[in-house]
Residue, then its C-alpha position, 0 to 999 in steps of 0.5 A: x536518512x536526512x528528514x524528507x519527505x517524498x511525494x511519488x504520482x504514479x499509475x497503476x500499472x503493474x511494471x511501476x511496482x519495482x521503483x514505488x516498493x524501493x522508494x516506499x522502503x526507504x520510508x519510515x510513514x507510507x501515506x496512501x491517497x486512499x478512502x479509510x477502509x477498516x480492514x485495511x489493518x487487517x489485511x496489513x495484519x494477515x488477519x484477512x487475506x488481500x482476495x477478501x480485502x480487495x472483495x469488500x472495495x470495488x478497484x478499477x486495477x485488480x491485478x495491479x492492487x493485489x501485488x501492491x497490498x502484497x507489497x505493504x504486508x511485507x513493508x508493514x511486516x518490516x516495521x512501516x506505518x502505512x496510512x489511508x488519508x481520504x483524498 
């Protein structure tokens, strides 16, 4: 893949999930509009589960957070670097 750099906006919405971990595959650095969370490497690692990540944050989309961690463990598995960047 040529250098690029992609920048995708999308809602929370469950049904968007699909398209958002097709193009975060063909990523090398997946950088999230998201506060810094120290656990947040530790839920990527599997070292604590997303239930008690997503317990130490208040998310306004439960479900739909869930199934996206669930998302970056596998990508992170697969080599990605995944970043918090405070927005």
């Amino acid at each position: 893949m040529p250098d690029e750099i992609n920048i995708v906006f999308s809602s929370h919405r469950i049904e968007f999930l699909a398209s958002i971990s097709d193009w975060m595959q063909q990523s090398d650095l997946i950088i999230l509009e998201e506060a810094p969370n120290e656990m947040f490497k530790k839920m990527l690692k599997e070292e604590i589960s997303i239930k008690e990540y997503l317990e130490e944050e208040l998310f306004e989309f439960p479900e739909f957070s869930y199934r996206f961690y669930k998302i970056l463990q596998e990508l992170y598995k697969s080599g990605k670097e995944i970043l918090q960047i405070e927005p």
